[in-house]
Every structure is written in structure tokens, then in C-alpha cells.
C-alpha positions as CSV (number, residue, x, y, z in Angstrom):
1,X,80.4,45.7,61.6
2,X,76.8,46.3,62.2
3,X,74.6,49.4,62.9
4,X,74.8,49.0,66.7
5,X,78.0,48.0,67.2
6,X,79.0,51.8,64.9
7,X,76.7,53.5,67.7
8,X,78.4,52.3,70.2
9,X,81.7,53.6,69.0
10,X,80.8,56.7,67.3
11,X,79.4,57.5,71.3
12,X,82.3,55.9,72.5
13,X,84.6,58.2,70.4
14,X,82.1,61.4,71.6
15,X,82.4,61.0,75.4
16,X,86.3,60.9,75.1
17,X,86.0,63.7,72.8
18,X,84.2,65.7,75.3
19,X,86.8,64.3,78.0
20,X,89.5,65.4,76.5
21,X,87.8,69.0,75.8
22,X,86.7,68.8,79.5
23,X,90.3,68.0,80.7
24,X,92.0,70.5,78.7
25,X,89.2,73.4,79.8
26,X,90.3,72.4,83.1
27,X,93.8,72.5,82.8
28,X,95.5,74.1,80.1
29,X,92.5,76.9,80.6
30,X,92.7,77.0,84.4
31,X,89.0,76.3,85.0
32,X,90.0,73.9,87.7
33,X,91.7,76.9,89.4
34,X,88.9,79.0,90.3
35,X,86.6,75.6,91.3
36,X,89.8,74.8,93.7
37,X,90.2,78.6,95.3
38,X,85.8,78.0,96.3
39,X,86.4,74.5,97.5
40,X,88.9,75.5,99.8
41,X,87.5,79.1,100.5
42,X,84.5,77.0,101.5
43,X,86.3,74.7,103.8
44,X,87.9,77.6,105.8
45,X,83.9,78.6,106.5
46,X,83.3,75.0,107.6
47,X,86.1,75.7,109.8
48,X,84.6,77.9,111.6
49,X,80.5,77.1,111.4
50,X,80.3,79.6,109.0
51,X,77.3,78.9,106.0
52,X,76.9,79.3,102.8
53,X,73.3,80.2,103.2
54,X,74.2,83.7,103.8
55,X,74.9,86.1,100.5
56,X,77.6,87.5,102.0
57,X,79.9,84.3,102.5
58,X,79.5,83.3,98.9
59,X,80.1,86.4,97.3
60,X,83.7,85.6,99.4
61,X,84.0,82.4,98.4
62,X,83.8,84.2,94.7
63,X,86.3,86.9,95.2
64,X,88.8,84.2,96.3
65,X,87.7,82.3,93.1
66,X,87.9,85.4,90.9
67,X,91.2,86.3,92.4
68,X,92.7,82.8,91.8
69,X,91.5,82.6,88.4
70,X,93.2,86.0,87.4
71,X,96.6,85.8,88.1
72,X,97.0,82.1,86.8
73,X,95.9,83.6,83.3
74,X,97.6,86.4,83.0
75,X,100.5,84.4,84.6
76,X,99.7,81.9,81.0
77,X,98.7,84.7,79.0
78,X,102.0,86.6,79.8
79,X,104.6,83.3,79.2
80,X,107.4,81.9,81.5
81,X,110.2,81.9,78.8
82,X,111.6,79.0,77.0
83,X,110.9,76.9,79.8
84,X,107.4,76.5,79.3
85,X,108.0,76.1,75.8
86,X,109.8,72.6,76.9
87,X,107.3,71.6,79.7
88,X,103.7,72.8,78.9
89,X,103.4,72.0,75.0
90,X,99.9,70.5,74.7
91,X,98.8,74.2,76.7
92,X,100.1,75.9,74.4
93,X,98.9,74.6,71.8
94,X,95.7,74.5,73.4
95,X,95.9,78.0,74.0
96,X,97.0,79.3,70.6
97,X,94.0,81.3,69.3
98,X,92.1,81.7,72.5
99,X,94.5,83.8,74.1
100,X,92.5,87.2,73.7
101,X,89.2,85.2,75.5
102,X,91.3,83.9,78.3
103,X,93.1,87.0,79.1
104,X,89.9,89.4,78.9
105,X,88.3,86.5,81.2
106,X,91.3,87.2,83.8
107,X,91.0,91.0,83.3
108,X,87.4,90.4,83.9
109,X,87.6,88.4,87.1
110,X,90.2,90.7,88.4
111,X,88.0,93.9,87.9
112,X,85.4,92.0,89.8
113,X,87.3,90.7,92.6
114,X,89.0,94.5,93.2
115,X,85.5,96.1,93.0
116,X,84.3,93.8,95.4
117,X,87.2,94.4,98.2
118,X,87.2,98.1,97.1
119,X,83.4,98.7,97.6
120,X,81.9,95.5,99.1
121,X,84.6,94.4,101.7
122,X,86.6,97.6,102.1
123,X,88.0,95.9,105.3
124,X,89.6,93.3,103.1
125,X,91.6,95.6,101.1
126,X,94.9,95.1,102.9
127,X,94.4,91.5,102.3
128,X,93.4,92.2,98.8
129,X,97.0,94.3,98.3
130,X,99.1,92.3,99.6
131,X,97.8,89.5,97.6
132,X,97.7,91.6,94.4
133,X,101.1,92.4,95.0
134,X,102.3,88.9,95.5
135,X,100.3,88.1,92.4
136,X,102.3,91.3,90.3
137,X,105.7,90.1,91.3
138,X,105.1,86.4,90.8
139,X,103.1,87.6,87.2
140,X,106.0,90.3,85.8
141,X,109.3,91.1,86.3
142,X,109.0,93.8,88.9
143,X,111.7,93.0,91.8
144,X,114.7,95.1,91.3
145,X,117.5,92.8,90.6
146,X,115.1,89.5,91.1
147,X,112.8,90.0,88.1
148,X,110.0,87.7,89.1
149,X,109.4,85.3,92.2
150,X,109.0,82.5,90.5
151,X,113.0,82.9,89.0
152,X,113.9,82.5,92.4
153,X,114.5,78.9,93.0
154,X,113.2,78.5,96.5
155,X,110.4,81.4,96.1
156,X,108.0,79.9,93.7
157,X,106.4,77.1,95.8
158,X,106.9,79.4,99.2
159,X,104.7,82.1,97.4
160,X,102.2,79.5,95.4
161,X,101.7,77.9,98.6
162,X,101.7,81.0,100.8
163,X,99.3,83.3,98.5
164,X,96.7,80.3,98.4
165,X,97.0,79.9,102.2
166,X,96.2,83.4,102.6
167,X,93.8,83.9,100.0
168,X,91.2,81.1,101.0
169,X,91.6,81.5,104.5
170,X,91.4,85.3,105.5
171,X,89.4,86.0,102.6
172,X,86.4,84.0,103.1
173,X,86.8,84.4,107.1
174,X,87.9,88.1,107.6
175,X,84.8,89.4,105.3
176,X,82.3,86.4,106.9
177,X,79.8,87.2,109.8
178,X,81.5,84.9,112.2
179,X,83.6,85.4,114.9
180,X,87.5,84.3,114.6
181,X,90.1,84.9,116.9
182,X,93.4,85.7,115.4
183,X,95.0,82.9,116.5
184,X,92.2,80.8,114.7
185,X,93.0,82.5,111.4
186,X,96.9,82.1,112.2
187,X,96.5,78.2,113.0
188,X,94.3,77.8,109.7
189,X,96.6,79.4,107.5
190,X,99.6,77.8,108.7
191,X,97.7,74.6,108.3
192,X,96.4,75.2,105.1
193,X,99.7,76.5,103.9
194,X,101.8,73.4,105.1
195,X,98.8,71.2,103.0
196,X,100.0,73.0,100.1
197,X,103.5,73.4,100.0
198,X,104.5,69.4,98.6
199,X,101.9,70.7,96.1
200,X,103.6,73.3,95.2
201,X,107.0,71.6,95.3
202,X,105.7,68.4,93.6
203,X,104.6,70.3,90.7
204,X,107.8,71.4,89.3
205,X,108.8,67.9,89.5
206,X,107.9,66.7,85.9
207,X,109.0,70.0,84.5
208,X,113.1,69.8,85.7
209,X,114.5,68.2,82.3
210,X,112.8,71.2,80.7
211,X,114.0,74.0,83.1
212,X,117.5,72.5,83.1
213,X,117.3,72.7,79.7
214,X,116.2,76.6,79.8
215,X,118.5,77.5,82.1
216,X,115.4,77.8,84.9
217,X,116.4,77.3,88.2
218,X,114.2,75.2,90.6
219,X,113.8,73.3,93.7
220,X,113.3,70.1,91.3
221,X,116.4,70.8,89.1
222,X,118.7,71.4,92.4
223,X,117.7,68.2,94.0
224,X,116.4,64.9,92.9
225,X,113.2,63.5,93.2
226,X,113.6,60.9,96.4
227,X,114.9,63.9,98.0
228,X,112.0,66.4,97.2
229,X,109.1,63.6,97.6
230,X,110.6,62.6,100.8
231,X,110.6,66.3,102.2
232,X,106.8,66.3,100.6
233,X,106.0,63.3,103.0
234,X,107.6,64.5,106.0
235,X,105.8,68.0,105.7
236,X,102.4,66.5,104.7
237,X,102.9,64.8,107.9
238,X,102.4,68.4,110.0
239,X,98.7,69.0,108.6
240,X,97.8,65.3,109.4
241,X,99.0,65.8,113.1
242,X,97.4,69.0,113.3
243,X,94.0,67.3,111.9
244,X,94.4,64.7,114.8
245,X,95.1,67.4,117.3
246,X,92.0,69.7,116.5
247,X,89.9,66.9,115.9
248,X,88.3,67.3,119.1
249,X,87.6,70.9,118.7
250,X,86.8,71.3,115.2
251,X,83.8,70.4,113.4
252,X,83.9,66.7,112.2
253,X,82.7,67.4,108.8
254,X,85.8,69.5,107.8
255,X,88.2,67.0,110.3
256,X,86.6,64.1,107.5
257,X,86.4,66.4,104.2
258,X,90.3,67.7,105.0
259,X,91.5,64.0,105.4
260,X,89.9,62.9,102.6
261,X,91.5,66.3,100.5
262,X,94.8,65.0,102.1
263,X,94.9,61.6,101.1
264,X,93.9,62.8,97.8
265,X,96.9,64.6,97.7
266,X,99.2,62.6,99.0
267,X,98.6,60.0,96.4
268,X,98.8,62.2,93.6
269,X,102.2,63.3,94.6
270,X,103.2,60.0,94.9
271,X,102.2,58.7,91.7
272,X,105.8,60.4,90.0
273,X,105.8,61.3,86.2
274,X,108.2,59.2,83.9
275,X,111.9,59.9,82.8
276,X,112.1,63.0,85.7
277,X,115.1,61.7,87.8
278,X,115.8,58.7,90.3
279,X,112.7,58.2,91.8
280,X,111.3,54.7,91.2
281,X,107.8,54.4,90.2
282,X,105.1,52.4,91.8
283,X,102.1,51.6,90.1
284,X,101.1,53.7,87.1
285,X,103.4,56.8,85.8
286,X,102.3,59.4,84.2
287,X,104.3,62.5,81.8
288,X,105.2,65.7,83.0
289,X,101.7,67.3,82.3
290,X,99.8,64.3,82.9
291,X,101.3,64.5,86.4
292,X,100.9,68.6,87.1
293,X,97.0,67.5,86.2
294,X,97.0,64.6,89.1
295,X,98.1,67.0,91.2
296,X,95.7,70.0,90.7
297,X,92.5,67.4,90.4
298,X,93.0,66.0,93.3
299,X,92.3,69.8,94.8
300,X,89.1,69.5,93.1
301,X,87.9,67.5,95.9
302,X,86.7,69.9,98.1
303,X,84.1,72.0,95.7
304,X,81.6,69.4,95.6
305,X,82.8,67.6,98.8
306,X,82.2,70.9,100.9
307,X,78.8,71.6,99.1
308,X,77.3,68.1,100.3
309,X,78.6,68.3,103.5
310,X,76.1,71.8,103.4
């Protein structure tokens, strides 16, 4: 082997190196979860003509970042039982012996995002609590009798998908200088909520031979996968109406960057991890965390996306 062709893999073997270290920032770190909550956060203000020139919409767009980024790590940082033992190996192991950075990272994040709604948007703060709360519960084992949300079968995509809803649409709109009526902020929500929900629901679908195993109940270990992808398509089906509906009253660029986010979506649902249930595959499979991955990047869409439609 000559001296070229051992450059060429010694930078081969560096840019998967630095892929893999990339990919596993993202996901088993949850970087990807505060670059989703702007994206989105940033779509709502394209909703609604609303710029990022101004200081004031992206110091928003952080809180709901911030605010995001917190309660997935503590939510890591914390540990979901034996379950997560089964299903999230490779982020555990990527997490053993950075635990103390990642949680004072969510501590920090969290101290930011409550100083800004305490001091800087005090009119936020009933947002703020109620998505703190929802945050607590789903975190620790607070609900008398319940524990946490997520042990509830039917709660933990309801909540994921309803918390996200709420946090990237009133958030970035309630504090923004830009006048929304309340029926705007209900139809956004609703929408936004109804994009996310097969999310939510999909990504529990690689981890049900794990939580059967553990004893977890879930929506994917109570019914099988044709039955939980075809409720995904049906409900994905709602936001794509609604983007055909308001196309001729919202702004094109977030009609096109929402369709796009959408589609993205959609085929990341559909692209089903191996060995999961009775589902066949189409094209390429993918494992359990491989799959959760899919799902989450194809969220990361709409940071960049929104940014150029600017």
C-alpha cells in the first residue's frame, strides 16, 4: 500500500470518527434537542411574520431551546429503570463519565430559561409553569398513585407531543412583538401538536421488546406495529390538510418549509427498525436506536431550513 493510498484512509477513518462523535453529541447527549426546540420555535415566528432581526424574538427562540434541553437531560441524567437499560445501551455507555457535565449543562440551561421568564418575559410565566410542571412529573415520580407520566401507557407521547406543541408555539409568539389572535395560537398549536404526535408514538416503537421485557407499559408494547404506524399515517394526514387549507392565508415560506419538515417525517417513521413486531420493512431497516435517531434528525430540518428562508 502506498503513501497516498494510507492518507486516504487514515482521513477516511477521521471523518467517520468525527461522524460518529458528531452523531452521538447529537443523540445520546441531546444536542439535537435544543437545535430542534429553535427550529421549530422559529417556524411558529414565520407563522406569523414575526423576524429574527429583533433581540427580543431570539432570546425566545433560546428559552424554548434552553427549556427543551433541560428536561431531556435531567430526564437522562435521572434514568427510566431497567427499561432503558434494554433499549438505550450505546447512551449509556456514551454517557458513563460525562454525567456530572451533562447534568450541570441542564441545570444551567434551566436557571437561564426561568430567569429569563421570571425577569425578562414575566408575562410568560404561566406558560413557563405549566410547562415546568409537565416537565417535573414527566422527569420524577411526583403524581400520587401514577409516579411519572411517562409510566402511564397512553400519557408519554400525549405529554412529549403536547409540551413541545406548547413550548415552541406560545413561547416564541406570546413574548414576540407581533400581534396573534388567540385563535391563531390555538390553530398553531393544535397543528403543531398533531405533527408531533406519530413522532412521539413512533419512537417507542423500536424500544417495545425492551419494555416488555421490563415490565414498561407502552402504546408500542399494547399494540403492534401495522397498527401504531397506520394510526401515525392517518394522523399525519390532519397537519397536511391543514397545510392545504391555510395555504392561502399563511406565508408561503412556512406553507413550503412545514411540508418539507413533514415529509421528512413521515419517511422516517416509515422506515421501521428490525425484529420490533409484524410490520414488514420496505427499503433499509434500521435497530432500535438507529431508528429513535431517524426520527429526531429528521426534526433537524427546520434550524437551518428557517434560517435561510430569513
Amino acid at each position: 500500500m502506498n503513501r497516498h493510498s494510507k492518507s486516504l484512509l487514515a482521513v477516511g477513518g477521521l471523518l467517520q470518527q468525527v461522524r460518529a462523535n458528531t452523531v452521538a453529541a447529537l443523540f445520546h447527549g441531546h444536542l439535537a434537542i435544543p437545535l430542534i426546540a429553535a427550529g421549530l420555535a422559529t417556524s411558529s415566528l414565520i407563522a406569523f411574520g414575526s423576524g429574527l432581526t429583533e433581540r427580543r424574538s431570539v432570546l425566545l427562540v433560546f428559552v424554548a431551546a434552553a427549556g427543551a434541553f433541560a428536561v431531556y437531560q435531567l430526564d437522562s441524567a435521572l434514568g427510566g429503570g431497567r427499561e432503558d437499560e434494554l433499549n438505550r445501551a450505546s447512551r449509556l455507555r456514551w454517557r458513563r463519565g460525562k454525567e456530572p457535565f451533562l447534568l450541570a449543562s441542564a441545570l444551567a440551561a434551566a436557571v437561564v430559561a426561568l430567569f429569563c421568564c421570571v425577569f425578562v418575559f414575566p408575562h410568560l410565566q404561566l406558560v413557563a409553569l405549566a410547562l415546568g410542571l409537565a416537565g417535573l412529573s414527566y422527569v420524577l415520580p411526583v403524581l400520587p398513585g401514577v409516579g411519572r407520566i411517562r409510566s402511564v401507557w397512553f400519557m408519554k407521547p400525549v405529554t412529549v407531543a403536547a409540551a413541545w406543541a406548547v413550548g415552541t408555539v406560545l413561547i416564541p409568539l406570546v413574548g414576540a412583538s407581533v400581534d396573534v389572535a388567540p385563535s391563531g395560537l390555538l390553530a398553531l398549536v393544535t397543528y403543531r401538536f398533531l405533527f408531533l404526535l406519530p413522532n412521539a408514538i413512533a419512537s417507542d416503537l423500536g424500544d417495545a421488546p425492551g419494555d416488555l421485557s421490563a415490565g414498561h407499559d407502552t402504546v408500542a408494547t399494547r399494540y403492534g406495529r401495522r397498527q401504531l404506524l397506520h394510526f401515525c399515517a392517518v394522523v399525519a394526514l390532519i397537519p397536511a390538510l391543514g397545510l392545504v387549507i391555510m395555504g392561502p392565508v399563511m406565508p408561503t415560506r412556512w406553507i413550503l418549509l412545514e411540508a418539507v419538515g413533514l415529509g421528512l417525517s413521515a419517511w422516517a417513521i416509515r422506515v421501521v427498525p428490525e425484529g420490533t413486531g409484524n410490520y414488514p420493512v420496505r427499503g433499509a431497516s434500521a435497530g432500535p436506536e438507529e431508528y429513535r435517531c431517524r426520527i429526531d434528525g429528521a426534526l433537524l430540518w427546520y434550524l437551518p431550513a428557517a434560517l435561510l428562508l430569513y
